[in-house]
C-alpha positions, -999 to +999 in steps of 0.1 A: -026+094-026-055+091+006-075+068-015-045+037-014-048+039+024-083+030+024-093-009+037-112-015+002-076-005-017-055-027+015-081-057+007-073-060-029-034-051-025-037-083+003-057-107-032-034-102-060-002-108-026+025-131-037+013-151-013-028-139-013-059-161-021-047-159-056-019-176-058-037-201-035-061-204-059-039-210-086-002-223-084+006-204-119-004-172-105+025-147-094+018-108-097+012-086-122+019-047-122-006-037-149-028-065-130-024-050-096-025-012-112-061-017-130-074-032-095-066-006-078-080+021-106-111-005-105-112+001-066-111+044-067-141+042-091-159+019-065-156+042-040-155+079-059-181+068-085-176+083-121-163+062-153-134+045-158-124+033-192-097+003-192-077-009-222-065-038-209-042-056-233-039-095-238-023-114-204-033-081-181-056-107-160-088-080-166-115-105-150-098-108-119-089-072-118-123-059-117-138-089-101-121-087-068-127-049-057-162-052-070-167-082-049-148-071-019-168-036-024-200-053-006-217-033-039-243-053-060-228-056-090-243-059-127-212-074-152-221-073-188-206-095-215-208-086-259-208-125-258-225-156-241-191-177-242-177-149-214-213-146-200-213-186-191-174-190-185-178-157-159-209-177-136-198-213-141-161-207-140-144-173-126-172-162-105-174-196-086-137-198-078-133-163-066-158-162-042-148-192-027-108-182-025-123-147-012-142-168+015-174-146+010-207-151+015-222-136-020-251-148-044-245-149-081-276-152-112-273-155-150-297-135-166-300-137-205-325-126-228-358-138-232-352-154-262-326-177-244-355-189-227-380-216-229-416-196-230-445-224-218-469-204-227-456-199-261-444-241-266-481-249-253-498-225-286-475-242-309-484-277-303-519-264-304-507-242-339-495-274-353-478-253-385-440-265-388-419-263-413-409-295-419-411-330-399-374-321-382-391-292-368-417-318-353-391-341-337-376-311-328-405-300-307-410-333-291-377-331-276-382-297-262-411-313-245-393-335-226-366-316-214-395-287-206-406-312-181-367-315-165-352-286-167-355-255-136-339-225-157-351-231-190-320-217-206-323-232-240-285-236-243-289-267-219-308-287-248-282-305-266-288-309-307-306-272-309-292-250-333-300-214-321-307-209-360-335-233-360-368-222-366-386-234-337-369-212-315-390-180-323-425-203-318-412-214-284-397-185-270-414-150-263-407-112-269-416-078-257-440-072-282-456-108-274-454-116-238-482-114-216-464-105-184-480-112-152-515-116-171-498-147-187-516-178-173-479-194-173-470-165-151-458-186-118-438-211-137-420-186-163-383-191-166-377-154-174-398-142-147-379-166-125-347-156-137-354-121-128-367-127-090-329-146-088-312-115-105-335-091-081-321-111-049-281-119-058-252-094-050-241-104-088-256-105-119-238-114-152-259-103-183-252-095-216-249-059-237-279-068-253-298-071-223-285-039-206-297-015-238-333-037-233-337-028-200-324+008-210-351+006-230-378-006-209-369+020-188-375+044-207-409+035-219-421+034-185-420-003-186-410-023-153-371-024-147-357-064-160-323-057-143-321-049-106-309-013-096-268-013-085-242+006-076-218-007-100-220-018-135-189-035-153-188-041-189-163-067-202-157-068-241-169-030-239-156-028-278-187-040-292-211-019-265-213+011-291-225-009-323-244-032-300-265-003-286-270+012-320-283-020-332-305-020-306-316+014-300-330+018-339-366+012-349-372-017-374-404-029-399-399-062-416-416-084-442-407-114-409-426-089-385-460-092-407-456-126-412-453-129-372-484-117-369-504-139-398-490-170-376-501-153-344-532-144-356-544-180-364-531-191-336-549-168-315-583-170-336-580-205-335-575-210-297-599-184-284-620-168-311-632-192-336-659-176-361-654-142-346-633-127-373-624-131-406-587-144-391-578-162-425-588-136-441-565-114-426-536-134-423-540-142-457-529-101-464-504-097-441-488-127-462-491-111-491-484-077-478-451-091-465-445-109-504-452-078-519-428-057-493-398-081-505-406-076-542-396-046-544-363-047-534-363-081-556-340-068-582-315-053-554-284-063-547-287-089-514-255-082-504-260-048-499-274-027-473-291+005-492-290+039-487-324+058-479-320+093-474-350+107-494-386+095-492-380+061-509-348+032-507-319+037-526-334+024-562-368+022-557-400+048-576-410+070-546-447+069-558-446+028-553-429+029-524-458+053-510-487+034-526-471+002-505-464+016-471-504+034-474-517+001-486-497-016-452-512+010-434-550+007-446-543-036-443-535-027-404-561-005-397-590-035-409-567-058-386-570-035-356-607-030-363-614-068-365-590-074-333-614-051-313-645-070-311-626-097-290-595-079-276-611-077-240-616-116-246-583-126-230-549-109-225-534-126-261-552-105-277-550-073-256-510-077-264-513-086-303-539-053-304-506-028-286-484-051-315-506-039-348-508-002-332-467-001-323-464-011-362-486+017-374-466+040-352-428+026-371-450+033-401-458+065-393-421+069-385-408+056-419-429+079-435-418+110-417-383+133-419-355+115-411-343+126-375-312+140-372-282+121-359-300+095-370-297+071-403-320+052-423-316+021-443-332-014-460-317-048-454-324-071-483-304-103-470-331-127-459-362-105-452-366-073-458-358-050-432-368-009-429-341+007-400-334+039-384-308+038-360-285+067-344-252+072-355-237+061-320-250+056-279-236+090-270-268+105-262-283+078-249-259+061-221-240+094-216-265+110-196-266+081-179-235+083-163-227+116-154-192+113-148-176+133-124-142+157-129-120+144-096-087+169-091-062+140-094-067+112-118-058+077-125-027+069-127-017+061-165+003+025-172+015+029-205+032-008-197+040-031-170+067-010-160+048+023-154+025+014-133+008+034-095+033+025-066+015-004-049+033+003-012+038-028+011+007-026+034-014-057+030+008-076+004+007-106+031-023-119+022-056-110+035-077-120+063-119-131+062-119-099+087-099-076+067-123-083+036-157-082+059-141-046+071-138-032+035-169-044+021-190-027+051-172+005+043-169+002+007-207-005+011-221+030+031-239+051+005-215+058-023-222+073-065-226+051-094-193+032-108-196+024-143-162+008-152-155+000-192-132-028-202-115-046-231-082-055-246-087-032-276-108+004-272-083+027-296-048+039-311-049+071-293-042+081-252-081+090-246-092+060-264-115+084-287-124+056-311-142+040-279-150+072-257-167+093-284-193+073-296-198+058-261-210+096-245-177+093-222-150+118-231-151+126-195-144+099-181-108+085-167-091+065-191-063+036-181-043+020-207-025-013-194+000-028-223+000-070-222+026-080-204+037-105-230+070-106-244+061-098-285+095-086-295+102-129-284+069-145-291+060-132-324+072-124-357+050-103-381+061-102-423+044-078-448+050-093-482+064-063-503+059-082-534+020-090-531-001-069-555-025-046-539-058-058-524-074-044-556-063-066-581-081-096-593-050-122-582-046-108-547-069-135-533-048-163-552-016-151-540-024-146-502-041-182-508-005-195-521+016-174-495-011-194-472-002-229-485+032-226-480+029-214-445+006-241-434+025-268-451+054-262-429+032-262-397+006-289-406-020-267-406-024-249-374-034-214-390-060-185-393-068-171-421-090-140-416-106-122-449-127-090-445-149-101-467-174-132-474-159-131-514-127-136-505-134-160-476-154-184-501-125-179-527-092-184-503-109-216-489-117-231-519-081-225-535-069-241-503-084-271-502-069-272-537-035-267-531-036-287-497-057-320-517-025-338-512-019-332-475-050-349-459-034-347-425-046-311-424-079-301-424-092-269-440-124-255-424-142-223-435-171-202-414-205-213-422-196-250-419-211-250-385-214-226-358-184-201-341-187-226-312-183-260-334-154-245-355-136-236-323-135-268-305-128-285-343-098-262-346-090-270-310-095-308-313-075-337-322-072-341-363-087-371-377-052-378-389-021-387-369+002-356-367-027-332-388-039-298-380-058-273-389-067-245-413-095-221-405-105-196-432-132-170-415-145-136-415-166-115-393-173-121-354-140-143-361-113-115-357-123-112-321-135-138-292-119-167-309-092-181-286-069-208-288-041-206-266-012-232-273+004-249-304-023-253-319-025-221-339+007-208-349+000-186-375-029-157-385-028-141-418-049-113-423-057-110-470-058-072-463-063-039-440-099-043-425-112-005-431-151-001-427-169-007-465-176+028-475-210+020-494-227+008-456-256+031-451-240+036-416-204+039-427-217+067-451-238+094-422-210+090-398-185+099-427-209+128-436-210+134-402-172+141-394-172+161-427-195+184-417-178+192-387-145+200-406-130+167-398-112+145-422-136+110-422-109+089-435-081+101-406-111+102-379-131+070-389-117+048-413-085+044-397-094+045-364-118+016-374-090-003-394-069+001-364-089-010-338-102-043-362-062-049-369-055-049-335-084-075-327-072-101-353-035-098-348-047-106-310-059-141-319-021-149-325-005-147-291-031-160-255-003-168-231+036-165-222+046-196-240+029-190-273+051-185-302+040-175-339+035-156-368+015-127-384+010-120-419-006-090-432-011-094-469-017-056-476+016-037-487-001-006-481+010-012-439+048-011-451+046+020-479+019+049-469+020+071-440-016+061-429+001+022-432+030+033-404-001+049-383-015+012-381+016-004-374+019+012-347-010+001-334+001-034-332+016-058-306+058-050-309+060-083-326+095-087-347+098-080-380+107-102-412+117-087-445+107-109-468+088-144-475+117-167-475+126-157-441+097-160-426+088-195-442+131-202-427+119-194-392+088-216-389+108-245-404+130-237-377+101-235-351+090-268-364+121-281-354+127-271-318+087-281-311+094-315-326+126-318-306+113-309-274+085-335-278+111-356-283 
């Protein structure tokens, strides 16, 4: 293969050496085939351009593997993260240390979303505003004050005690449809602005999937470009790119959107054009207009997303639902007319004018035909929301990429063991000149590399569930298996005697399966529901059954954030010798890592398939169905499968974990569909039946005690 004699392949061979900046860097560090084999796969994109899709299982080392050929490329290179926790440990932590072990002369730059950062502008109108919520609010805004005085990036995550749910954060922050741009008097001292002339001038740029599909976006509206161009974009956690960009890419109207603009609207009238409109007036209806938009859905179901494929939501009169979206119309057509005697007045109200006529326009939209590949729904949880989103990114970021067919591909690791040949050239270590010399040749003109990575992307060898939806069935797929040891590490138990997930006592006997589990470890356990009900209901029982063991410690989501619950679960118990229970649902299956003893055991209530009655569940089924394709075999397993695979993944983080996995759905053991799904998971052993399982932590218990011993 000519491409492994190249200096840019020689360079990385020479990093991941047994004796390489690596292993200087870190002592632990000895190399890894599936490691070393996604490098290398990482490095023939860099330099042939095209897609590469990566499945890189748990312990495979991904970061490093695509950081070090796309810093010893000498490409500027955009690396985007589904979550901030990567975003922040990639800059402050991995980024950092590489560099320096590489000995290399490159500039890095966080760029988030405008919503992570402090507007001026926008903290300036609401002191002037003065309308809070409540005095907290106030105190709130007084310390944001301070530290706006202190801080040079304005990243909002450096202010300790603020809740990204609190509801200053949209009054001091700015978005598209608000921001004044370089007409902002605040211009020269804006943090995104200054965020972006940092991003615009570093070789690296970490940003977040959110951000990508904004400037996507912008793009394509003819707006100016937030990201710098590049040569090579990496996306880490690429698993939740699809739903990310669908979320994204879809059109909203809200009941919060109309109140946005009542508050603006004083704001504005009061700042810059008292007594030249009836402002009150106005704002007055758009409150009212949004009170009147969320009584209509007042008797829906608010845990329910509802279906809207005709001319009105699922449940509501179609002659109503017209009456209210003309009468929304009419109340923004009197706003735009009273806007227009002082919109040349200042740039404010030039960009709330553009806001009022891009809500007429998602009217308009709402009112027409449904487009095709497209869906349509309401959200009723909170405000009311009016969406239309497509079905998946295909059409969107695949012609982005254009991948190229290349007459040999990349060489397929099934597992550590079947892995490209990796020679002997250059496994010495590396030299600052041998790493100068690739990244000046790596650097000469070369396509796009778009490289796609994450520990869980499918079941099948083309990775379909991710590479369909993503617009990339073209592009070079490499699966690398975790190098850990499962068969050693982990024991997994399907109870055979469990009722189905269906019946009314299945959540109070995974809940007493639970106790007797966490008894024997002192807590130390995840318990992950797939739905809220059953969340709520498993944690309460627990803290029933557990009310006499007040060593452990049983915390359910939504008491705190996904950050706070971590570092609880991670923590030291209150109590000598205690642990933890954590009973969650959601964003938990995936991103929630706690390597060591303290969490030795995840038990999933039941099989996580997709709810069936989601308004986007429903058109993709419909979809498959209409293409002769069964939408249970092509989406609901392939879902279930990939979810399964994320939660059982929060069991084992490093070589010397041990633990268990319990899948309380007997439907994994006894259908044919159940086998497909097992065999999507780690090659952890298996127990028969309860009472060994509950035998073999006991004995776990044992050997951990007498080795602290």
């Amino acid at each position: 293969m000519s491409e492994l004699q190249s200096p840019l392949h020689q360079a990385v061979l020479g990093v991941f050496a047994p004796e390489g900046p690596l292993a200087k860097l870190d002592s632990h560090f000895s190399p890894r085939e599936g490691q070393t084999a996604m490098a290398m796969a990482v490095a023939d994109t860099l330099q042939t351009g095209g897609a590469l899709v990566v499945e890189a299982g748990t312990g495979v080392g991904k970061t490093f593997a695509y950081l070090v050929p796309a810093l010893l490329s000498g490409e500027r290179v955009v690396i985007s993260t589904a979550t901030k926790t990567l975003q922040d440990q990639l800059f402050s932590r991995d980024l950092p240390a590489l560099i320096q072990a590489l000995r290399l002369p490159t500039k890095m730059a966080l760029l988030k979303g405008r919503a992570n950062y402090l507007c001026l502008y926008r903290l300036g109108l609401a002191k002037e505003e003065g309308l809070f919520p409540d005095r907290f609010v106030v105190h709130l805004l007084s310390k944001v004050e301070k530290w706006a005085k202190l801080t040079d990036k304005g990243d909002l995550s450096e202010l300790p005690g603020l809740d990204e749910r609190s509801a200053l954060i949209p009054m001091i922050t700015s978005t598209k449809e608000n921001c004044l741009g370089s007409e902002c008097p605040q211009f020269k001292s804006c943090h995104v602005a200054l965020a972006r002339r940092e991003a615009m001038a570093a070789d690296v740029v970490v940003i977040n999937h959110h951000l990508f599909f904004a400037d996507l976006s912008m793009k394509e509206s003819g707006m100016a470009e937030l990201l710098p161009n590049t040569k090579v974009v990496i996306f880490d956690e690429a698993h939740q790119l699809n739903e990310t960009g669908v979320n994204f890419l879809g059109e909203q109207l809200s009941s919060s959107q109309l109140i946005d603009l009542a508050r603006d609207l004083l704001a504005l009238g009061a700042a810059s054009a008292k007594g030249m409109g009836p402002w009150q007036a106005l704002a007055a209806r758009l409150e009212l207009m949004s009170k009147t938009l969320r009584g209509l859905f007042a008797k829906s179901d608010r845990s329910q997303k509802l279906s809207w494929i005709g001319l009105a939501p699922q449940g509501l009169d179609e002659q109503l639902w017209r009456d209210t979206m003309a009468e929304m119309a009419k109340l923004l057509e009197d706003l735009l007319v009273a806007v227009e005697v002082v919109v040349q007045s200042a740039p404010d109200w030039e960009r709330y004018f553009e806001r009022v006529q891009d809500m007429q326009t998602r009217i308009a939209l709402f009112e027409s035909a449904l487009e095709p590949g497209c869906v349509r729904f309401a959200d009723v949880a909170g405000s009311v929301r009016l969406i239309q989103a497509p079905l998946d990114i295909a059409k969107t970021l695949g012609p982005k990429i254009h991948p190229q067919a290349h007459p040999s591909s990349v060489p397929q690791a099934s597992n550590a063991h079947d892995t490209v040949s990796l020679g002997h050239e250059g496994q010495h270590g590396t030299t600052r000149e041998s790493v100068e010399t690739a990244a000046n040749l790596a650097a000469q003109s070369s396509p796009k590399a778009w490289i796609f990575t994450s520990a869980t992307l499918g079941a099948d060898s083309t990775l379909s569930w991710f590479t369909q939806p993503c617009g990339l069935t073209h592009a070079r797929v490499l699966q690398v298996k975790s190098p850990f040891n499962y068969a050693r590490q982990a024991v997994l138990l399907v109870p055979k005697n469990m009722v189905l997930p269906s019946d009314p006592k299945h959540s109070e006997q995974v809940s007493e399966l639970a106790a007797k589990v966490i008894s024997i470890l002192g807590g130390k356990t995840l318990i992950l529901t797939t739905t809220l009900r059953a969340l709520k209901d498993i944690a309460l029982r627990l803290k029933d059954l557990l009310k006499d063991r007040p060593e452990i410690e049983v915390l359910a989501q939504g008491e705190g954030s996904k950050v706070e619950l971590m570092q609880r679960f991670r923590g030291p118990s209150t109590h000598e010798e205690g642990g933890f229970v954590l009973v969650a649902s959601a964003s938990f299956w995936e991103g929630f890592d706690v390597p060591g003893d303290a969490l030795q055991a995840v038990i999933i209530d039941k099989l996580p398939f997709p709810p069936p009655n989601d308004p986007m569940v429903e058109a993709r089924s419909k979809r498959l169905e209409s293409e002769g394709k069964s939408a249970f075999n092509s989406y609901f397993l392939a879902e279930a499968g990939v979810s399964l695979k994320q939660g059982a993944g929060r069991l084992i983080r490093r070589e010397s974990d041990k633990g268990v996995l319990v899948v309380c759905d007997t439907r994994l053991s006894t259908t044919g569909y159940g086998k497909r799904l097992m065999a999507a998971l780690p090659p952890m052993a298996r127990v028969s039946d309860e009472e060994a399982l509950l035998e073999g932590l006991r004995r776990l218990t044992k050997s951990a005690t007498s080795a602290e011993a």
